[in-house]
C-alpha positions as CSV (number, residue, x, y, z in Angstrom):
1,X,0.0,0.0,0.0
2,X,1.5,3.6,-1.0
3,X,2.0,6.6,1.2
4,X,-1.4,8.4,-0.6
5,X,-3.6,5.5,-0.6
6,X,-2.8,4.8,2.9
7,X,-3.7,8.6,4.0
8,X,-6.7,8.1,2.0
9,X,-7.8,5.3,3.9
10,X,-6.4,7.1,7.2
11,X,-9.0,9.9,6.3
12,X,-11.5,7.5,5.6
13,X,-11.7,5.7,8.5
14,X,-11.3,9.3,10.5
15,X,-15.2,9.8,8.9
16,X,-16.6,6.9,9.1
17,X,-17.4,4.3,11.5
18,X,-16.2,0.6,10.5
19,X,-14.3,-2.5,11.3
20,X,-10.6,-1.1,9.9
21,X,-9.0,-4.1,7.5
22,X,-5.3,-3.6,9.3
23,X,-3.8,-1.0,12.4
24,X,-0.7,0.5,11.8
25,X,2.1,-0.7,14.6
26,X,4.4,1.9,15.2
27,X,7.7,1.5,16.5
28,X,9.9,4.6,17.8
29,X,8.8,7.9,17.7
30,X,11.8,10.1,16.2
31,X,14.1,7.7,15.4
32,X,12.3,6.4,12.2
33,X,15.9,6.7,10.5
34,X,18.1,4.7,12.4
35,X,15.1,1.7,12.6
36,X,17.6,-0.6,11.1
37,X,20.4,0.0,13.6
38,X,17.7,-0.3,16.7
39,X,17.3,-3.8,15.0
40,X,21.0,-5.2,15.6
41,X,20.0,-4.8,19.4
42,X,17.2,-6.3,19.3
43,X,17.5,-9.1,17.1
44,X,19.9,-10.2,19.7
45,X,17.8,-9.7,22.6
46,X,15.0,-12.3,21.0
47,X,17.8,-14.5,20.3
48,X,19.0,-14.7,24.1
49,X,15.5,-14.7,24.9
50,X,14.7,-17.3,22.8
51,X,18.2,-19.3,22.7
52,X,18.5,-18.5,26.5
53,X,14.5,-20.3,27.6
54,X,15.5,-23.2,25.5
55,X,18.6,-23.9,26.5
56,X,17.0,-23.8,30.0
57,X,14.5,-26.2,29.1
58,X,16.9,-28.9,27.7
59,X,19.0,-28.7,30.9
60,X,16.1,-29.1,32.8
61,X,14.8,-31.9,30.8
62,X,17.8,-33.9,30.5
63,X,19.2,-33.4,33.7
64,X,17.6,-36.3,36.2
65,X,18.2,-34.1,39.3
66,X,16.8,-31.2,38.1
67,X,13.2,-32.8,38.0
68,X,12.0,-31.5,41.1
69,X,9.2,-28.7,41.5
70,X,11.2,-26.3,41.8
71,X,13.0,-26.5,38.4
72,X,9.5,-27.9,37.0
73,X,7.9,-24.3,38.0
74,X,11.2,-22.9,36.3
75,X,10.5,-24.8,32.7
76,X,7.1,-23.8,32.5
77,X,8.6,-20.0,33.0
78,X,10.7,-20.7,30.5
79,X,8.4,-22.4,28.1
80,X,5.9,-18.9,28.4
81,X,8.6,-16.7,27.8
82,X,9.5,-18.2,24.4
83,X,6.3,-18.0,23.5
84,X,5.9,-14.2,24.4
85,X,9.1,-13.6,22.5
86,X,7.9,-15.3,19.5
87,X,4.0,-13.7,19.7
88,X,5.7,-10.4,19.0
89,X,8.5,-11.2,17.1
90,X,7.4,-10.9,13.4
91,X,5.6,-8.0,14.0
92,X,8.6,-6.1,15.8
93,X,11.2,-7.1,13.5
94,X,8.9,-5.9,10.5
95,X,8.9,-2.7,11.5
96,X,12.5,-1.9,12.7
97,X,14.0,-4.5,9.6
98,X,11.6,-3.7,6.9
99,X,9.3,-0.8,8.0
100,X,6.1,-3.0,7.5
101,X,4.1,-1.4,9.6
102,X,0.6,-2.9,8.8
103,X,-1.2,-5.9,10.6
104,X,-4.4,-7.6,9.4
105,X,-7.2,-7.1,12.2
106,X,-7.9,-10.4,13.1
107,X,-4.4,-10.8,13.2
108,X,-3.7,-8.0,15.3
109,X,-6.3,-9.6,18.0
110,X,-5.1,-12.8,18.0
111,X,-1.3,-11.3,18.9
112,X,-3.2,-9.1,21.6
113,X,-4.8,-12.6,22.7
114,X,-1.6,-14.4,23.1
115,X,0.3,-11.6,24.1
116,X,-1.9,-10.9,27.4
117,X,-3.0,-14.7,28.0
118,X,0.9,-15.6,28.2
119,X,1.5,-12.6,30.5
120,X,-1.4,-13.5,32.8
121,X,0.0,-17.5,32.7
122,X,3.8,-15.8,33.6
123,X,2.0,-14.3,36.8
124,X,0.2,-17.4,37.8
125,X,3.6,-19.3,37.5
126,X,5.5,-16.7,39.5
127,X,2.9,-17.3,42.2
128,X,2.9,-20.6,42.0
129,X,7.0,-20.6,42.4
130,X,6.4,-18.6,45.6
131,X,4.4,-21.0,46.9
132,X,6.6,-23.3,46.2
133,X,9.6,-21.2,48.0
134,X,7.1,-21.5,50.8
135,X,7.0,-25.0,51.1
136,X,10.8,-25.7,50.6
137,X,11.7,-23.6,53.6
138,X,8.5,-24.3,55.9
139,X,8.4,-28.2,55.1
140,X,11.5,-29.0,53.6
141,X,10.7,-32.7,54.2
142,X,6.9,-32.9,52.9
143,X,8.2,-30.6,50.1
144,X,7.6,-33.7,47.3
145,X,5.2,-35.0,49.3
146,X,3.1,-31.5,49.0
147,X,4.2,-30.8,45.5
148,X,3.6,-33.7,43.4
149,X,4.3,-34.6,39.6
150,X,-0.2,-34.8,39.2
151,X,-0.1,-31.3,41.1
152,X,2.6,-29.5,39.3
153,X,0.9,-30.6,36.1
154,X,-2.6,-29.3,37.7
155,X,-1.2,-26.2,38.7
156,X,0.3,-25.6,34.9
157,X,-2.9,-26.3,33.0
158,X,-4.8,-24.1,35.5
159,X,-2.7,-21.2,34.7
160,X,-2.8,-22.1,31.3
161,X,-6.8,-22.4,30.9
162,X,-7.0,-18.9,33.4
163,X,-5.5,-16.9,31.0
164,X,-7.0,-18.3,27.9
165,X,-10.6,-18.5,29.6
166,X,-10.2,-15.0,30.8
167,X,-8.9,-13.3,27.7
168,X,-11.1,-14.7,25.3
169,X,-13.8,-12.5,25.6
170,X,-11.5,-9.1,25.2
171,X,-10.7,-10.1,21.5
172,X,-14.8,-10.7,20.8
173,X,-15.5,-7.4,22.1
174,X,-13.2,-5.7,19.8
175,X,-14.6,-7.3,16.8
176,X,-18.2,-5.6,17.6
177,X,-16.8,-2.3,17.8
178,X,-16.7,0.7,15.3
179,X,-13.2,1.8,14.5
180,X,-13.4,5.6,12.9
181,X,-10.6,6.8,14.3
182,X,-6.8,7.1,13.8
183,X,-5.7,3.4,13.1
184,X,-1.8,4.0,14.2
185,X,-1.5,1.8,17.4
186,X,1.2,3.1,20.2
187,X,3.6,0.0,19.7
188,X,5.3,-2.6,17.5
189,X,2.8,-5.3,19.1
190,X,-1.0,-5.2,19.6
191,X,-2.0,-4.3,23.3
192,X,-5.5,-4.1,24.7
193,X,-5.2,-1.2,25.8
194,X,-4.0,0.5,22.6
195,X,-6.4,-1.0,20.8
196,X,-9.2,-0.5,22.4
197,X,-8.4,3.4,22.6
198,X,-8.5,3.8,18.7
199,X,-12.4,2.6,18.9
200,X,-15.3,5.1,18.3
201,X,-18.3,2.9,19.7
202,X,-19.1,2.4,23.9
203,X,-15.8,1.2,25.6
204,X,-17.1,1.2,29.2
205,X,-17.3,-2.9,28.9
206,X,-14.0,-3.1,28.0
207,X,-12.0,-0.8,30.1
208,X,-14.5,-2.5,33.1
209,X,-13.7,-5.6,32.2
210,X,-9.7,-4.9,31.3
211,X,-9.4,-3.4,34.9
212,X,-11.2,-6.6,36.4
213,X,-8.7,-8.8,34.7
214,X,-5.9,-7.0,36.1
215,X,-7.4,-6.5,39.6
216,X,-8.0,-10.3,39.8
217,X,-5.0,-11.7,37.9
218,X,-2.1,-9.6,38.0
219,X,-3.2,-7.7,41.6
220,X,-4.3,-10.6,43.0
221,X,-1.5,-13.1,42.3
222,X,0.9,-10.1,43.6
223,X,-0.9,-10.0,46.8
224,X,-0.4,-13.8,47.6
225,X,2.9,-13.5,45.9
226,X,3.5,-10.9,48.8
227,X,1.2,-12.9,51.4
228,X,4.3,-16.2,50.5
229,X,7.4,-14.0,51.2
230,X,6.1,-12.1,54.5
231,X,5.3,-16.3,55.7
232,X,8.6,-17.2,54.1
233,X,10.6,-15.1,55.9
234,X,8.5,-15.6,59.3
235,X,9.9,-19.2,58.2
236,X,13.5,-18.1,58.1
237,X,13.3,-16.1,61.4
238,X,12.8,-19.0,63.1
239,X,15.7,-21.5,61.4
240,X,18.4,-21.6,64.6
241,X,21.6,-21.0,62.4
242,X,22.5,-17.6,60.5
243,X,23.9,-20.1,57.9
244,X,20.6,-22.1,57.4
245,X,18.8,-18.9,57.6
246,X,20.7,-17.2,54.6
247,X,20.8,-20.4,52.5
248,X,17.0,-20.6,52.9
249,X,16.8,-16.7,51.6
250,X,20.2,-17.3,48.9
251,X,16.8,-20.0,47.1
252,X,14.4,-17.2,46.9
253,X,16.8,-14.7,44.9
254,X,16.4,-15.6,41.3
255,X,12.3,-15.3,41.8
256,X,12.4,-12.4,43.8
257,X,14.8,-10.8,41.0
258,X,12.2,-12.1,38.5
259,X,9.2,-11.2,39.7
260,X,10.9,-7.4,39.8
261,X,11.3,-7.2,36.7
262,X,8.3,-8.8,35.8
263,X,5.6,-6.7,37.6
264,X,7.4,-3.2,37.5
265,X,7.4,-2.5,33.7
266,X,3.9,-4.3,33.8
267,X,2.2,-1.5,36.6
268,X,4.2,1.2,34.7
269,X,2.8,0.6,31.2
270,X,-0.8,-0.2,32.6
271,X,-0.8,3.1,34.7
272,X,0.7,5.2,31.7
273,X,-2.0,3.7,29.5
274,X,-5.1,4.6,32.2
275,X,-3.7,7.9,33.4
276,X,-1.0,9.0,31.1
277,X,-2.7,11.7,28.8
278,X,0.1,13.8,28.4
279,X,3.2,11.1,28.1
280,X,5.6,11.2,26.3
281,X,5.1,8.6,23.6
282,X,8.7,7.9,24.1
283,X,8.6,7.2,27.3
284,X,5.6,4.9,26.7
285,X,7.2,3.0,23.6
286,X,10.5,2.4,26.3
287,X,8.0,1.2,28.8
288,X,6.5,-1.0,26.1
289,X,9.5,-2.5,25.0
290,X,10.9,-2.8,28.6
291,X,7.9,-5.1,29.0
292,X,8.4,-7.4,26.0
293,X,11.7,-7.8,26.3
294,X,13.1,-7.5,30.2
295,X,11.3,-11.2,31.6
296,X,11.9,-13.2,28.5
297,X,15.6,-11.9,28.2
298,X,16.6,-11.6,31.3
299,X,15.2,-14.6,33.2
300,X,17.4,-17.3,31.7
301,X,20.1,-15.2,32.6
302,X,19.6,-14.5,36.4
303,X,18.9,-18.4,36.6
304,X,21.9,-19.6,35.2
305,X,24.1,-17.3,37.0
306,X,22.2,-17.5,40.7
307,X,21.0,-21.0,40.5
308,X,23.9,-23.2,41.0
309,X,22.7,-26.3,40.2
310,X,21.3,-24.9,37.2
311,X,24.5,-23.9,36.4
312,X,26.6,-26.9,37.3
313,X,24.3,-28.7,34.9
314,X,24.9,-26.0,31.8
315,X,28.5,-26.8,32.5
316,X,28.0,-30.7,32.8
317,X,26.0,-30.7,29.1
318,X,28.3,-28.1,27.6
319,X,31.6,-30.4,28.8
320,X,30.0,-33.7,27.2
321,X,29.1,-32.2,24.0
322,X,32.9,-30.9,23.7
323,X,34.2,-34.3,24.8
């Protein structure tokens, strides 16, 4: 599509109300020029992000001792952060590689879909690690008794079916919605609240219903997150030796590290989107990005280097396949 057909449209949709055929991703304000040079960075981010989760998995698959809940929680973190890095790939590395900016409609909502399911499954599993924190240092000797293979699974398909149950209806909204608006979206990936912005129609549904799902996924599974740590460290208090009691703490790093950088970006983008009016649309692209990129790249990373038996194992595989 040309420059003048697709202000033509752009005018188009500004008068009339309709279901727009594509949106318009946008990726950062100002620096449209050196797009190709913002790619080298982040080409290799998805590629430690992606490289880094899998590697994780294998270790954690072929590696006997690792198959304990604790390391089970870990692969299914690993396993959602590869597919949040490869939910937005295409549509990020079209723009900054090619400057293809357009994304089919349908196509749009089911990246939203995926996008926001994944990131409500990533919370459920962050909770679910804390809980299992919890149990290691409060019943270190029920822990596999409490946390079995059948609950681990159950507790995985839960968070699995949460997200997709919950989410489903946000996409369906959408679709009976008029769009007469601008169609350029805020970022390189398709976000609820972005989307639902550029509508025309009643929103009240969806911003009621958008908030609900963040009170009572993301809010909630903070709050118990919160809830396991203040009980985890009443735990620790009571362990008789200083050296037991900063082992126990040295086994709750990695999540604590992840579950910074998980949530902060994640409050930060959702309050800029609610309340932000007169942000900077750099600031909220950073914020944006910061979000795709920090859990899924960064997670494999603080794992391997805090987690020693995570990283004895890396070192194990890596020797045998030299040898």
């Amino acid at each position: 599509m040309t420059w003048l057909s697709r202000s033509h449209y752009v005018l188009n949709v500004n008068s009339s109300p309709f279901q727009p055929p594509f949106f318009l991703l946008t990726g950062i304000p100002g620096f449209e020029a050196a797009h190709i040079w913002i790619s080298i960075p982040l080409c290799i981010m998805y590629m430690i992000a992606l490289l880094g989760n899998c590697i994780i998995l294998f270790i954690i698959k072929t590696t006997p001792s690792l198959h304990e809940p604790q390391y089970m929680f870990l692969s299914m973190l690993a396993a959602t952060d590869v597919g949040l890095s490869i939910s937005t790939l295409p549509t990020v590395l079209n723009i900054f590689l090619l400057n293809h900016r357009e994304i089919e409609f349908h196509s749009c909502l089911a990246q939203m879909f995926f996008i926001h399911t994944l990131s409500f499954m990533e919370s459920a599993i962050l909770l679910a690690m804390a809980f299992d924190r919890f149990v290691a240092i409060r019943n270190p000797l029920h822990y596999t008794v409490i946390l079995t293979y059948p609950r681990i699974v159950g507790i995985g398909l839960v968070a699995v079916l949460r997200g997709g149950v919950l989410m489903a209806p946000l996409p369906i909204l959408l679709t009976h919605l008029p769009f007469c608006k601008n169609v350029i979206l805020s970022h390189g990936y398709c976000y609820h609240p972005d989307v639902m912005k550029l509508a025309c129609g009643p929103i009240q549904v969806n911003i009621i219903y958008g908030l609900a799902l963040v009170l009572c996924c993301f809010g909630v599974d903070f709050v118990f997150i919160v809830v396991s740590y203040v009980l985890i460290l009443k735990a620790v208090v009571s362990i008789a030796s200083s050296e037991g009691r900063l082992k126990a703490l040295n086994t709750c790093i990695s999540h604590i590290i992840t579950v910074f950088i998980f949530y902060v970006p994640l409050i930060i983008l959702a309050l800029i989107h609610r309340f932000g009016t007169f942000t900077s649309p750099l600031l909220l692209v950073t914020m944006a990005n910061l979000f795709l990129f920090l859990t899924p790249v960064l997670n494999p990373l603080v794992y391997s280097f805090k987690t020693k038996q995570i990283r004895f194992a890396m070192q194990k595989v890596f020797m045998r396949r030299v040898s």
